[in-house]
C-alpha positions in Angstrom: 26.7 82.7 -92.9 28.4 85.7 -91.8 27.2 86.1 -88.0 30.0 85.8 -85.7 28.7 83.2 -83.9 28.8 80.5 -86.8 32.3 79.0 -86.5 33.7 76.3 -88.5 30.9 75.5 -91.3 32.2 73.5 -94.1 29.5 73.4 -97.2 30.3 71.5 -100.3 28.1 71.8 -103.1 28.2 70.2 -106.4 26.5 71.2 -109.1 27.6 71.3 -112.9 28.9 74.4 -115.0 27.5 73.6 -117.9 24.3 73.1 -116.4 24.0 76.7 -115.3 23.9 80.3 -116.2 24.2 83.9 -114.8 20.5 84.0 -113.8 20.1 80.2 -112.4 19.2 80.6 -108.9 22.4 78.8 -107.6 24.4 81.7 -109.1 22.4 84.5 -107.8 22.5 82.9 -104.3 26.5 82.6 -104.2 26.7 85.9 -105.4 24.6 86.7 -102.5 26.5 85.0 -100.2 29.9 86.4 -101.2 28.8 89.8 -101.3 27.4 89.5 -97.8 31.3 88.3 -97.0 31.3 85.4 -96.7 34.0 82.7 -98.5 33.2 81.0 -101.2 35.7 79.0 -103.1 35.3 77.8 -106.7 36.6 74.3 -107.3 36.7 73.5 -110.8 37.2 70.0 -111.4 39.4 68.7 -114.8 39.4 65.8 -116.7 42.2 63.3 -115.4 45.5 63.4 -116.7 46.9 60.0 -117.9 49.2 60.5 -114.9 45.7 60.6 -112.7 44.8 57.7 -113.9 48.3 56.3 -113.8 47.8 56.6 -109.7 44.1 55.8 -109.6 45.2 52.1 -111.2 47.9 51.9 -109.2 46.0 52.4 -105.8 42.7 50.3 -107.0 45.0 47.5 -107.7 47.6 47.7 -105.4 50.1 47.4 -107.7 53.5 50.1 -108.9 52.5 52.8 -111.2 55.1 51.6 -114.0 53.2 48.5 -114.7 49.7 50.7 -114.6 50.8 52.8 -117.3 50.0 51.2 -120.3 46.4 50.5 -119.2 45.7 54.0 -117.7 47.0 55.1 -121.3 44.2 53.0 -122.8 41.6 54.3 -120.2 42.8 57.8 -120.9 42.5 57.5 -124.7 39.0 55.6 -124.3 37.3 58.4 -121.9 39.3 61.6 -122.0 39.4 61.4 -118.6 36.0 62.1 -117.8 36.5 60.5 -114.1 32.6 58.8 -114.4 33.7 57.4 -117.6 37.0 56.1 -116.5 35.0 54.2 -113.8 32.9 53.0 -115.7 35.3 51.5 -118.0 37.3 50.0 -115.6 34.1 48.6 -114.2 33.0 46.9 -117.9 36.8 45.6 -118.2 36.5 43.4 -115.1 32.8 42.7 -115.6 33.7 41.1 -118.9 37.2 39.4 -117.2 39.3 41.6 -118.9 40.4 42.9 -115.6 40.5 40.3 -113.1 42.7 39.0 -109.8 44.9 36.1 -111.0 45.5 34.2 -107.7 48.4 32.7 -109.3 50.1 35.8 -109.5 49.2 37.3 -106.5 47.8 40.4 -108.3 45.6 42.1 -110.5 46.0 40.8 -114.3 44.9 42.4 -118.0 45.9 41.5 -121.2 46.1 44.9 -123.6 46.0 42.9 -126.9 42.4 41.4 -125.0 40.9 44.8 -124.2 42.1 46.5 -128.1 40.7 43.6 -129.4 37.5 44.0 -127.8 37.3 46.8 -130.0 35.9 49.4 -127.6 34.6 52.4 -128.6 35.5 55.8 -128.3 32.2 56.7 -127.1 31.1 56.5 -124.1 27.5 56.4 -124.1 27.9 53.7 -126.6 29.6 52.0 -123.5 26.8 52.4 -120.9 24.1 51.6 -123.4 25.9 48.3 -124.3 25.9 48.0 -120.3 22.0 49.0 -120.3 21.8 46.3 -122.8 23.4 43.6 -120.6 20.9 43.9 -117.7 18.0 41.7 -117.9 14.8 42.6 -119.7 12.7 43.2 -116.9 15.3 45.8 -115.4 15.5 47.5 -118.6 11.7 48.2 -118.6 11.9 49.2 -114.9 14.4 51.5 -115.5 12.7 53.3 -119.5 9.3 53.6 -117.4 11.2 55.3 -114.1 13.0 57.4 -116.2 9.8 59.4 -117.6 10.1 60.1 -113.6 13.0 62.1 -114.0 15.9 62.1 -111.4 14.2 61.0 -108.1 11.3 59.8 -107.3 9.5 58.1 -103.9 9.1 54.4 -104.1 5.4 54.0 -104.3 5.1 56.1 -107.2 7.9 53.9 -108.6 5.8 50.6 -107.9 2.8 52.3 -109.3 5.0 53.3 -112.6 5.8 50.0 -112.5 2.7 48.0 -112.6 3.9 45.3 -111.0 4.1 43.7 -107.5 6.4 45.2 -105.2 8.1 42.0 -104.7 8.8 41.9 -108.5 10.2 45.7 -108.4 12.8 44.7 -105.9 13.5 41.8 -107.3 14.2 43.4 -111.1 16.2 46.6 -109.1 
């Protein structure tokens, strides 16, 4: 990585910092590569700010920030930010029509008193389970026997996790 004639390399990589330590291999490597001069630059990534989320609402649903706040408030309060989280919400809202395109009005609609009364929780894996929970039984089993696969895994061994036809994997994926 530090020959001269390597020119205009980008790498990204992502990894988690809680996920590692001192003596994980990824941190022993890009000490390595820094100490061989090459630059390496740290990106930590934050929660997002109310503000963040102010924009994000405002550029998903084409609409003015002012009229975003309130909901990007709710979001904030809801997932602290955690940009997966805030996704994910914002997914469940329109799932469940909380969050929907009124072609009457020519724009993206939600109703605060709705969503509060929906009583969402603070918790977040309490969100995604209740969406685990919505998908139909089949998927569910699909998805508790793949996950003694851990994080990837080729597709036959999936099928043969699955017991199943082929045609029924797809079809419950």
């Amino acid at each position: 990585m530090t020959g001269d004639d390597l020119r205009h390399l980008l790498l990204i990589g992502v990894y988690r910092d809680n996920e590692v330590n001192a003596t994980h291999p990824l941190v022993r490597k890009l000490d390595a590569i820094r100490q061989a001069g090459a630059a390496v630059e740290d990106i930590v990534l934050t929660p997002l700010s109310q503000d963040d989320l102010r924009q994000l609402l405002a550029d998903s649903l084409y609409c003015e920030p002012g009229p975003a706040a309130a909901l990007a408030k709710l979001i904030h309060v809801k997932t602290s930010g955690n940009p997966f989280f805030a996704i994910q919400f914002i997914s469940t809202l329109a799932e469940e029509g909380l969050l929907s395109f009124g072609y009457g009005e020519g724009r993206w609609v939600w109703d605060l008193n709705r969503i509060h009364a929906k009583g969402y929780t603070d918790n977040v894996v309490e969100l995604m389970v209740g969406k685990l929970n919505r998908l139909p039984v089949d998927t569910q089993e699909a998805l508790k026997r793949f996950a003694c696969m851990g994080n990837s895994a080729e597709f036959d061994m999936l099928a043969i996790a699955y017991e199943k036809s082929i045609e029924e994997l797809h079809q419950h994926l």
